[in-house]
N, C-alpha and C positions, 0 to 999 in steps of 0.2 A: 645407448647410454647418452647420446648426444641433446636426443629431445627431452629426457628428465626434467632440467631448469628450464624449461620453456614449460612443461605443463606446470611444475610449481610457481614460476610466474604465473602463470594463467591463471592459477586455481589463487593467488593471490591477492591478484586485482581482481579475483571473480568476489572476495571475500571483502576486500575494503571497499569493494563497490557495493556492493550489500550494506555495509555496515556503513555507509554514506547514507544511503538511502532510507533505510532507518531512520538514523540520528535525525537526519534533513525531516522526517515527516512524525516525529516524535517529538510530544507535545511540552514534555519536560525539557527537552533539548532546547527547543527553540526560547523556552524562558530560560534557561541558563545563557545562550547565546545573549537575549535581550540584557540579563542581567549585567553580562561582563562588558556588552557594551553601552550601558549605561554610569559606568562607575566616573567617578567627578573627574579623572585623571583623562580620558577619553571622549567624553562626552561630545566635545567638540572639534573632535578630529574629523576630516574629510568636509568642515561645514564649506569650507569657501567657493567660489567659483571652481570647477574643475574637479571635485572632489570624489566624482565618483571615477574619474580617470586615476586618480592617485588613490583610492581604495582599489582600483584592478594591479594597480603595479604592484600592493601591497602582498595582494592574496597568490600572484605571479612569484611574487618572492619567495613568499612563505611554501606554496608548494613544490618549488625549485631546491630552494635551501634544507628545508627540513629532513628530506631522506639523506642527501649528506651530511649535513650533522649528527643521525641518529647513526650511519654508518661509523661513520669519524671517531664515533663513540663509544660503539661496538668494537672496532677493530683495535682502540685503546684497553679497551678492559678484555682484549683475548688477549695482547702483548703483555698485558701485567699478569694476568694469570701465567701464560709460557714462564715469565721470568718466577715469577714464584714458584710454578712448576720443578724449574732447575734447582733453586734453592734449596727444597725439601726433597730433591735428587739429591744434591749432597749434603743434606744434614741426613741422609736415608732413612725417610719420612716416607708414607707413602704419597704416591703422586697426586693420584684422586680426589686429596683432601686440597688445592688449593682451588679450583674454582668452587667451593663452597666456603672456604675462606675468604678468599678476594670479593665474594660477593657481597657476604655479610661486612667486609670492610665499607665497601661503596656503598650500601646499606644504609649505615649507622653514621658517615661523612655526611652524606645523603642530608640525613634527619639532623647532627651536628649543626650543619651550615645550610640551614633553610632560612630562617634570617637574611642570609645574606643572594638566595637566587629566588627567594618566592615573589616578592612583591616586584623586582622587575621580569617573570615569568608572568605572574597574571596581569602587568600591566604591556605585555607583549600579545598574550590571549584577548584581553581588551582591546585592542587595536586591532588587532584580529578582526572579533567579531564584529565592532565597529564598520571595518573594511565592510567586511562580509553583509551587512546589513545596508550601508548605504549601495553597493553594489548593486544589490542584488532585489534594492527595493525600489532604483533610481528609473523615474520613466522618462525618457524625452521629449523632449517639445516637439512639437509636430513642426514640420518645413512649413515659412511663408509662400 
């Protein structure tokens, strides 16, 4: 039982390693990449001296940060399920019905208040791919 969550890691990063590799060599991908980092708000991120050093910190961050927040966020919407769990334990409801309820709430919040997380989401993904692009297109100068 011990090595279970070690093959499902495994078999994890065996799958978003895939699904990198893909995206990365996928011809639509790579225009939507261009696209997000072309947008006016971005454009000239990473231009200055230095910039493809602070596009790696960028993408450093991003892939640091982001499983903890997706975690962070997880583990929020299992506690609000439990407690709504409880809730329709004692309205003696049954139990099964709230994580299809909670979900459809975060759902429709979701789509509510897009207004107010979309445009600095994709201007986070624009930065991003920005990153991503001057990084990873950046060649050096040869030594004197």
């Amino acid at each position: 039982m011990q090595f279970r969550w070690k093959r499902w890691l495994l078999v994890g990063l065996g799958v978003a390693a895939a699904l990198f590799s893909w995206a990365s060599s996928s011809a639509a991908m790579r225009a939507r990449v261009r696209w997000l980092a072309s947008q006016p708000d971005v454009r000239t991120a990473f231009a200055s001296q230095g910039g493809s050093t602070d596009a790696l910190i960028v993408l450093i961050t991003v892939a640091i940060l982001t499983p903890i927040a997706v975690c962070l966020l997880l583990m929020l919407i299992v506690f609000v399920v439990k407690v709504f769990e409880l809730v329709l334990f004692k309205l003696r409801l049954p139990e099964w019905a709230s994580m299809p309820l909670v979900l459809t709430a975060v759902a429709y919040a979701t789509y509510v208040v897009r207004e107010m997380w979309l445009p600095t989401s994709l201007y986070t993904l624009g930065v991003v791919a920005r990153a991503y692009l001057v990084f990873f297109s950046y060649v050096p100068s040869p030594p004197r």
